[in-house]
C-alpha positions as CSV (number, residue, x, y, z in Angstrom):
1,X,149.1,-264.1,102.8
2,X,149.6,-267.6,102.1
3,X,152.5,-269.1,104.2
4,X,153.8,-272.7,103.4
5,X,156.0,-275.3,105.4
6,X,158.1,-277.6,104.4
7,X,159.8,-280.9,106.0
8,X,161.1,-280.0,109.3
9,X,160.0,-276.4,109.4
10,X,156.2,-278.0,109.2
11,X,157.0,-280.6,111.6
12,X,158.1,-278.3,114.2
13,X,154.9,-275.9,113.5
14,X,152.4,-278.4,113.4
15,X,151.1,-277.0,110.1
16,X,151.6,-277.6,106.5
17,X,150.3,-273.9,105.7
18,X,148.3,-271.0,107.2
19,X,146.6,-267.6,106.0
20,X,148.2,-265.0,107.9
21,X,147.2,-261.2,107.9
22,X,150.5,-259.2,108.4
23,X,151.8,-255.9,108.5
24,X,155.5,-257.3,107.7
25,X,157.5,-255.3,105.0
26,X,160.1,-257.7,104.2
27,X,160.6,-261.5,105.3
28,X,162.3,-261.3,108.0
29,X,160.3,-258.7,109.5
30,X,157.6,-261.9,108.5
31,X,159.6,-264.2,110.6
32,X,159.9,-261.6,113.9
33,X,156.3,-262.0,113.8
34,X,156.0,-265.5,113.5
35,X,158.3,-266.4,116.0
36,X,156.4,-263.7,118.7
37,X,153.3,-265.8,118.1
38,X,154.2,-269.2,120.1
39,X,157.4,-271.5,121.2
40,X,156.7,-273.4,118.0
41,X,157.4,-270.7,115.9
42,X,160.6,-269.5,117.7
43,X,161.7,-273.0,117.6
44,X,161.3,-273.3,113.7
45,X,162.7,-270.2,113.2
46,X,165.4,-269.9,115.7
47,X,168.5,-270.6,113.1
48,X,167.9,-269.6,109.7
49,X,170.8,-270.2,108.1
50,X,169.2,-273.4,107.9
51,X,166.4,-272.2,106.0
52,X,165.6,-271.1,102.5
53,X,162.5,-268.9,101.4
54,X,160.5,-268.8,98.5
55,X,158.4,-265.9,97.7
56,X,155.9,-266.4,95.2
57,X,157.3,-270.0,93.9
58,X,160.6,-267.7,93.4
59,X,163.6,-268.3,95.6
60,X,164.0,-265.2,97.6
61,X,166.4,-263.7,100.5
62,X,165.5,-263.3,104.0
63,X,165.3,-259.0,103.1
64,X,163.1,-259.8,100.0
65,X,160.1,-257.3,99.8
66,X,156.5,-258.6,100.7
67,X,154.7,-255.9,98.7
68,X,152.1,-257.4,96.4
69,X,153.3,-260.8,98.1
70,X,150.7,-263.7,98.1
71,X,152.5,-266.7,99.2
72,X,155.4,-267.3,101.6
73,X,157.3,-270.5,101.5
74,X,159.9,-272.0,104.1
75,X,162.1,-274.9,104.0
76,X,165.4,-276.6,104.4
77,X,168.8,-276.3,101.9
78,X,167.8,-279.1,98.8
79,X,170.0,-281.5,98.0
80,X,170.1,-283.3,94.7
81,X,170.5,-287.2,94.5
């Protein structure tokens, strides 16, 4: 799976995307794992009510299915201007 950072979120992981294998069944079960794998992680991830998920270029919730899931996306609340 395809997982994409955005704006802060990649600036506290270091990366703008990675190919993760993962056994995760929703995306918060997605996030538990991420944040396991390093301080980084735990960091980017540790308030997520500042965050918003895409799943498949389609806004998603944080209990949103993976199934059949190729890409993952994280990134702050947009604001228009």
């Amino acid at each position: 799976m395809n997982i994409l950072y955005f704006a802060w979120v990649r600036e506290r992981i270091g990366l703008p995307r990675e190919k993760v294998e993962t056994s995760a069944r929703t995306v918060l079960d997605l996030v538990e794992e991420l944040r396991a794998r390093e301080e980084r992680y735990a960091v980017a991830f540790s308030d997520l009510s500042g965050l918003r998920v895409a799943v498949d270029q389609e806004l998603a919730d944080f209990d949103a299915s993976l199934e059949g899931v190729r890409e993952v996306a994280f990134f702050p609340p947009m604001t228009g201007g």
